[in-house]
Structures are given as structure tokens and as C-alpha cells.
C-alpha positions as a Markdown table, in Angstrom:
| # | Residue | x | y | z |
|---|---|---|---|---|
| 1 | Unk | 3.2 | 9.8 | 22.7 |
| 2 | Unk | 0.7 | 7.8 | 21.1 |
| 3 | Unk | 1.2 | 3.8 | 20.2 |
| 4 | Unk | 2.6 | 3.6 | 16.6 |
| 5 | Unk | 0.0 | 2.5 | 14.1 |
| 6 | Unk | 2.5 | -0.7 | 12.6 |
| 7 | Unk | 5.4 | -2.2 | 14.3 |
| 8 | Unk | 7.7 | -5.1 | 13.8 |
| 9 | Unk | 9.5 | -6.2 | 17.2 |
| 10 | Unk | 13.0 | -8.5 | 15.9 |
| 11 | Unk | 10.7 | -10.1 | 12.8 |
| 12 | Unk | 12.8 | -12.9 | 10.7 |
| 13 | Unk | 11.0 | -13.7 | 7.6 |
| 14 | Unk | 12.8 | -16.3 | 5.4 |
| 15 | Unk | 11.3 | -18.1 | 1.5 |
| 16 | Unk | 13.7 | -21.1 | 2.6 |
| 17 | Unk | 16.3 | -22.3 | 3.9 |
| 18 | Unk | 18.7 | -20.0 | 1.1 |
| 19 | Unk | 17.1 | -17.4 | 1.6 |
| 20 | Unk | 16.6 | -15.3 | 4.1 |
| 21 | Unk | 14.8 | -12.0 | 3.6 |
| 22 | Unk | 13.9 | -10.0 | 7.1 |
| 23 | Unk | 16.5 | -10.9 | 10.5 |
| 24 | Unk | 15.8 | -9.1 | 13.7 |
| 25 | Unk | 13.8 | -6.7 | 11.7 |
| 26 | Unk | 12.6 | -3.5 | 13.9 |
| 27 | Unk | 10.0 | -1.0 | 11.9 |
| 28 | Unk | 7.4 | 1.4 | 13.2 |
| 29 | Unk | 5.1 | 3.6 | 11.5 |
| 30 | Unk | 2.8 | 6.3 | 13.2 |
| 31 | Unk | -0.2 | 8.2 | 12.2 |
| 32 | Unk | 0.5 | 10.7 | 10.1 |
| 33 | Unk | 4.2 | 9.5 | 9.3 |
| 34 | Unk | 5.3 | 9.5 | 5.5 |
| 35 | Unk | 8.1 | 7.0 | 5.0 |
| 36 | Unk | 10.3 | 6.0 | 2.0 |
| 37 | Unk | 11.4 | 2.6 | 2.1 |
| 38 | Unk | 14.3 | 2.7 | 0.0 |
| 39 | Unk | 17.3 | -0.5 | -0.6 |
| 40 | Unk | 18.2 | -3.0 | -3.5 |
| 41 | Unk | 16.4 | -5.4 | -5.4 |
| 42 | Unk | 15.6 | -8.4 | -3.5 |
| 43 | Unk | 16.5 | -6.5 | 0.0 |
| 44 | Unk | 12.5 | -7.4 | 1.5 |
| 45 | Unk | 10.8 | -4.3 | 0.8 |
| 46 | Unk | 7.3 | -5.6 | -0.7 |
| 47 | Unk | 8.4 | -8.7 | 1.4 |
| 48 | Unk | 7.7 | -5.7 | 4.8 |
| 49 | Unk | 4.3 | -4.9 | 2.9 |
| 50 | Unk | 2.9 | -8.0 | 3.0 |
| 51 | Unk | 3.6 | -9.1 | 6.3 |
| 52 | Unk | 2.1 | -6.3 | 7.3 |
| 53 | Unk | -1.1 | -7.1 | 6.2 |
| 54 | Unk | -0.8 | -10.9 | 6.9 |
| 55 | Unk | 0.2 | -12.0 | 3.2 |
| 56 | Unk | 3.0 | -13.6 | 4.6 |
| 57 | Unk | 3.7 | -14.9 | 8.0 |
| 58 | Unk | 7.0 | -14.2 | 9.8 |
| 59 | Unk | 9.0 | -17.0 | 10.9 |
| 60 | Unk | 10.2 | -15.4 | 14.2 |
| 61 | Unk | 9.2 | -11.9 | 16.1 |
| 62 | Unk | 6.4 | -9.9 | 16.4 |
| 63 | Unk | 3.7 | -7.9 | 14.5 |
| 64 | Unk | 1.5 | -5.6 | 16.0 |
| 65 | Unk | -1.1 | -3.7 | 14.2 |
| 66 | Unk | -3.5 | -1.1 | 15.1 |
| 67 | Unk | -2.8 | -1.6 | 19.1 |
| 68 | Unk | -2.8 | -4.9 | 18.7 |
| 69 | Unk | -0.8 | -8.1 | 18.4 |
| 70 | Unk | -1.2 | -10.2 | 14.9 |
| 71 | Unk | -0.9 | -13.6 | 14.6 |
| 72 | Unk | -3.7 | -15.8 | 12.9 |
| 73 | Unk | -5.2 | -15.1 | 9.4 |
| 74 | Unk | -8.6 | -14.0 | 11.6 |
| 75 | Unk | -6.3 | -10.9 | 13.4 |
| 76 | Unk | -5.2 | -9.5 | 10.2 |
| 77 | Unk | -9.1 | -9.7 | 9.1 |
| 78 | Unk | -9.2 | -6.0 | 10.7 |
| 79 | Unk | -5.6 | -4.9 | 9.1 |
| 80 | Unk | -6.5 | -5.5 | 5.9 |
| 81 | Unk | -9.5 | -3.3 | 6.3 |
| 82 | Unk | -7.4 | -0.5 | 7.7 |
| 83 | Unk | -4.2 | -0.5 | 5.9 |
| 84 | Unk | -4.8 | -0.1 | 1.9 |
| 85 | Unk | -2.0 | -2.6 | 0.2 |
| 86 | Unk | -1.0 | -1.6 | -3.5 |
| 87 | Unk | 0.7 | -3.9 | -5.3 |
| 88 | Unk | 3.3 | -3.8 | -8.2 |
| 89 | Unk | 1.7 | -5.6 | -10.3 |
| 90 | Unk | -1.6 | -4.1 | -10.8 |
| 91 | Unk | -3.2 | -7.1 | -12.3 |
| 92 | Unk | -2.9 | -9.0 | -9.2 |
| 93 | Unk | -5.5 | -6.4 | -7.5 |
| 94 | Unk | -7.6 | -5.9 | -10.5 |
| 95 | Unk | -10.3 | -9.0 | -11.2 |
| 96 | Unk | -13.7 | -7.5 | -11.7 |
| 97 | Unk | -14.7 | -6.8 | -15.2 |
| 98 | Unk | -15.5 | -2.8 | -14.9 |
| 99 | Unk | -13.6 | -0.1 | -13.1 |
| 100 | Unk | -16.5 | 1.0 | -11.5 |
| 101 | Unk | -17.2 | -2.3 | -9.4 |
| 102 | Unk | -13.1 | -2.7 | -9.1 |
| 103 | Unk | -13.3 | 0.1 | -7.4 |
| 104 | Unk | -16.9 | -0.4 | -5.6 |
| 105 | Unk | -15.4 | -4.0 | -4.5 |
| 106 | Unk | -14.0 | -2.5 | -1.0 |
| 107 | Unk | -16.4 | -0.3 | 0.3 |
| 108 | Unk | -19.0 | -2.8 | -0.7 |
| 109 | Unk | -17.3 | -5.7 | 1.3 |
| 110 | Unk | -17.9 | -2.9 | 4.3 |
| 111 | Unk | -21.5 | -2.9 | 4.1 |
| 112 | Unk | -21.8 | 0.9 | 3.3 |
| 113 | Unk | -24.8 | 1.8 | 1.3 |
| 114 | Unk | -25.1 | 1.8 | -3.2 |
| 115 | Unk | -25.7 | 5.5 | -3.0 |
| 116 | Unk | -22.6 | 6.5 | -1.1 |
| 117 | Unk | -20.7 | 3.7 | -2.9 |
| 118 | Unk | -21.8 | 5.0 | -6.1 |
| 119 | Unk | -20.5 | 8.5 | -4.4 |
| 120 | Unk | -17.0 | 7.2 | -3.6 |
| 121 | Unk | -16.2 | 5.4 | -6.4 |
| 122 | Unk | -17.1 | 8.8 | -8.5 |
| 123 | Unk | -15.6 | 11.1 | -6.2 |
| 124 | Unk | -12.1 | 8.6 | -6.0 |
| 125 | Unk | -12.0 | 8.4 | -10.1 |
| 126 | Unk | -12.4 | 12.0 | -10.3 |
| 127 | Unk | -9.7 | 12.5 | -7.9 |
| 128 | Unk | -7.3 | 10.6 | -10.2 |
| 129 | Unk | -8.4 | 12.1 | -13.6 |
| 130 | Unk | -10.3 | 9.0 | -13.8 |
| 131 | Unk | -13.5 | 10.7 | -14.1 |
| 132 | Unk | -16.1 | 8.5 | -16.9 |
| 133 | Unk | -14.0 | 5.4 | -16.8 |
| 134 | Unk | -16.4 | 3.6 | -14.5 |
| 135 | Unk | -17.8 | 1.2 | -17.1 |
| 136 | Unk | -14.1 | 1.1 | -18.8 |
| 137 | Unk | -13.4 | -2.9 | -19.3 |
| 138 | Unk | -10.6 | -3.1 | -16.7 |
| 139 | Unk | -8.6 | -5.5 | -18.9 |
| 140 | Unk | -8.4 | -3.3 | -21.7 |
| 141 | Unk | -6.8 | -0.2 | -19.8 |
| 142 | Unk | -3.3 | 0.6 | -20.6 |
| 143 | Unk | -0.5 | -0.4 | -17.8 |
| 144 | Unk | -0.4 | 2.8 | -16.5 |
| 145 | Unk | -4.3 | 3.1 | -16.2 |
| 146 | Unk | -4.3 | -0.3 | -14.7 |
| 147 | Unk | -2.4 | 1.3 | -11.8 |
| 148 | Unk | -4.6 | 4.8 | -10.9 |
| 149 | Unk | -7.8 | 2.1 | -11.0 |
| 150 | Unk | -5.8 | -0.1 | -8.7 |
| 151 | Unk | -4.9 | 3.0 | -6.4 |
| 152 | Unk | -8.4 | 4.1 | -7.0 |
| 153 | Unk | -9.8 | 0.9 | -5.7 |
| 154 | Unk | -7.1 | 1.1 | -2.4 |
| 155 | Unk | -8.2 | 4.6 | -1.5 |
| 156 | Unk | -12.0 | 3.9 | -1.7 |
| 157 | Unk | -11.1 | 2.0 | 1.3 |
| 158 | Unk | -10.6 | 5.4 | 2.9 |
| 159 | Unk | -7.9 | 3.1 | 4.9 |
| 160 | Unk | -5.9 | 4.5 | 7.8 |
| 161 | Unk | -2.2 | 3.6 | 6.3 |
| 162 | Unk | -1.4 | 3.2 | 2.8 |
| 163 | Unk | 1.4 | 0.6 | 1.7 |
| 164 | Unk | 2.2 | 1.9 | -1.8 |
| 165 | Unk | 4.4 | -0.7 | -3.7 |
| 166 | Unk | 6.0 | 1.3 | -6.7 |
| 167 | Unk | 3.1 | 3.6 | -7.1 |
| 168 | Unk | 4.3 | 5.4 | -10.3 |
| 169 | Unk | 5.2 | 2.4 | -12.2 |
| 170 | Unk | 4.1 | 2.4 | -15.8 |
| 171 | Unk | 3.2 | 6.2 | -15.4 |
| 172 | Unk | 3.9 | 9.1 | -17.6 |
| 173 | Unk | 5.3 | 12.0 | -16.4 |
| 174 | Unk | 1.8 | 13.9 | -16.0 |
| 175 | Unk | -0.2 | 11.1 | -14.4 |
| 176 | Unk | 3.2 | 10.7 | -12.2 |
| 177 | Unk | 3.1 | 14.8 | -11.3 |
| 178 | Unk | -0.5 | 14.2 | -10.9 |
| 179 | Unk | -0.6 | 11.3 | -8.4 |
| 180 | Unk | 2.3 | 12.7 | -6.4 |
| 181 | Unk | 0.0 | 15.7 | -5.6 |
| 182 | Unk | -2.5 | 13.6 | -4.2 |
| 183 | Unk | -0.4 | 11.8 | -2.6 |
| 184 | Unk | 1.3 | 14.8 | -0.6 |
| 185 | Unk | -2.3 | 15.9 | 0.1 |
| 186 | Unk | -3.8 | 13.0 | 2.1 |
| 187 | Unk | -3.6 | 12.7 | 5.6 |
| 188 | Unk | -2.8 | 8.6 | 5.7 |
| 189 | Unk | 0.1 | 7.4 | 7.4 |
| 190 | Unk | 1.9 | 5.7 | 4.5 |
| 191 | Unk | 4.9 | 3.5 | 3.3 |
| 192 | Unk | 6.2 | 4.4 | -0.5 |
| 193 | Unk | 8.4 | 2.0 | -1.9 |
| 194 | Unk | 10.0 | 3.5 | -5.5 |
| 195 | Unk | 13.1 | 3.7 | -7.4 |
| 196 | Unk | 12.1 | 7.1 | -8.4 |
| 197 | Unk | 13.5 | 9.6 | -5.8 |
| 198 | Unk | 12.0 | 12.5 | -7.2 |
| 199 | Unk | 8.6 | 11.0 | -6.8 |
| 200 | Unk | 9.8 | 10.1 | -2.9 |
| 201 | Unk | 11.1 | 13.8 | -2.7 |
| 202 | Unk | 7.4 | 14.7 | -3.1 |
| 203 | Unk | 5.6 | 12.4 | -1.6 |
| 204 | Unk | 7.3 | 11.4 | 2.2 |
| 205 | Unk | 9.1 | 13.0 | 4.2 |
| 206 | Unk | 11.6 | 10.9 | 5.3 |
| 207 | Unk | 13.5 | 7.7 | 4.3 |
| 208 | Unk | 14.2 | 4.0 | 5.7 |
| 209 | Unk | 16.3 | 1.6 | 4.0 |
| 210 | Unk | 16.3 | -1.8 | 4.3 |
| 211 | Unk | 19.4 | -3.6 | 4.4 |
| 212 | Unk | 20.8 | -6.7 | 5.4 |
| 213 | Unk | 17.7 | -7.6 | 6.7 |
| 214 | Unk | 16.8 | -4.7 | 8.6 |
| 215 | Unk | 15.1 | -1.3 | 8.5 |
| 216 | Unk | 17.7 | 1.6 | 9.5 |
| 217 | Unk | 17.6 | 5.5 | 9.2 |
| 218 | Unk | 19.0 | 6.4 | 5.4 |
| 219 | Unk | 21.9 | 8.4 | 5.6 |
């Protein structure tokens, strides 16, 4: 059996004294494995995203990435390359002033080539119903745009695991439809956090909750 892609080994994670998030926390994902991560407000779900990809540093435990262990900012260099982290908020991901370079931002921090940038970011808006909003101004866009540019801009990575934090926000119900058939049809391991079990139904097939501080199997 192969090494899973992410694992947490007994990670604490804590904003304070008051407040403990993560305790002993145990979570593993593996290539190809479609998880819903599922629990209450404030239970440490987008708190699990970004320590994945070194936005946050546990206070205790262990995180391994991609057959390795991560510790420093400089290990998670690789992570962040690898594993595509959308946010909630879409305008914390969004900062360049056309869709199109948004978008480009990513593969362009790779080194690949203009033409087959130019080819990604067309071929990623198309695949969103995004096709002619490359020289869109990004702050203009409505909320719910705002968020396909953002995923746009995640999967131009062409990342290994996606880490989707409330995907569907702000979505109507065709642009939700439409993204949770893409979503199905990739081959990424991912981690969907939503409210929206419907939208989970479609997109993973099987669910974690966190609780307490730790991930267990949903009943």
C-alpha cells in the first residue's frame, strides 16, 4: 500500500491559551481519496487546511507531506506547489488586477513557458464557464465569480491534492451543479469542506468529521 499523500501524526494546534483548536489530531489522505470534512463552526476545519500547507504551525505533533516530514517555512515551499489551497474568502487569493494573470500567477511562478500558460489559463476558464473573462477586472466580478476565478487560479496549478474551503459559497444553483461536475471528474486527491451536503453527496465519497479536536469516521 502506498504512503498516504498528507498525514497528521497526534497534531495540537492551539490560537492561545483559550483556545485550543486541533488535540492529538490523526488525518491521512491518499492519492485519489475524496474526503468530506464535515463538524461545527469553529471545530478546526480551515484551521486542518492550512496547516497542511504551512499557513499555520502546529504546536505539538507531526506533519508529513508528500513522503516527507514538514517543519520549516522552506519544507512547505514544495507543499504549496503540490497541494492547491482554496480559500473562503476568495479575496484573500485574488490580488492581480485581470483574471487572466490571476489565473497565469501559478504556473508562471513554475517557470512554464507564455504559450502554454496562455493555454492553461484558457483551457482552466473554459472549464469553468469562464471562457472571455481573461481581461475581466478581477475586483469588479460578482462574489460568486470571484470564487470560479479563484478555483480557476488553484487548478492552473494542476496540483496533486486540492484543499477546497467552502467551494460553492456565493454560487447559484447552476454554477454550483456546474462546479460539482468538475469536481467529480478530476482525478486529485481532495479535502471539501461545505455546509452543503448535497454538494458533498456529489463531490467525495466519503466523510470525516472533526470534533473535539480530532478527525474521526462520520457516522
Amino acid at each position: 500500500m502506498s504512503e498516504p499523500l498528507i498525514r497528521f501524526r497526534d497534531v495540537d494546534f492551539s490560537y492561545g491559551p483559550d483556545r485550543p483548536v486541533l488535540c492529538g489530531c490523526n488525518f491521512q489522505l491518499a492519492a485519489g481519496q475524496r474526503v468530506a470534512l464535515v463538524g461545527p463552526n469553529g471545530s478546526g476545519k480551515t484551521t486542518l487546511l492550512h496547516l497542511v500547507v504551512g499557513l499555520l504551525e502546529p504546536d505539538a505533533g507531526r506533519i508529513e507531506a508528500f513522503g516527507q516530514v514538514r517543519r520549516s517555512q522552506h519544507d512547505f515551499h514544495e507543499v504549496r506547489r503540490r497541494a492547491g489551497l482554496l480559500f473562503q474568502d476568495a479575496d484573500d487569493q485574488l490580488f492581480c488586477p485581470t483574471v487572466a494573470e490571476d489565473v497565469a500567477f501559478g504556473p508562471l511562478n513554475l517557470g512554464k513557458p507564455r504559450g502554454q500558460i496562455r493555454r492553461i489559463v484558457a483551457e482552466t476558464l473554459d472549464s469553468l464557464g469562464l471562457a472571455g473573462y481573461e481581461h475581466r477586472i478581477t475586483y469588479r466580478l460578482s462574489g460568486g465569480e470571484k470564487r470560479l476565478v479563484a478555483l480557476a487560479a488553484v487548478l492552473a496549478m494542476q496540483p496533486d491534492v486540492l484543499l477546497l474551503d467552502e467551494p460553492a459559497s456565493g454560487l447559484d444553483e447552476r454554477a454550483t451543479d456546474r462546479l460539482a461536475e468538475i469536481l467529480a471528474g478530476l482525478p486529485q486527491a481532495m479535502v471539501v469542506v461545505s455546509h452543503d451536503r448535497g454538494f458533498l453527496e456529489r463531490t467525495t465519497a466519503e466523510t470525516l468529521r472533526l470534533c473535539d479536536g480530532r478527525v474521526e469516521t462520520a457516522a
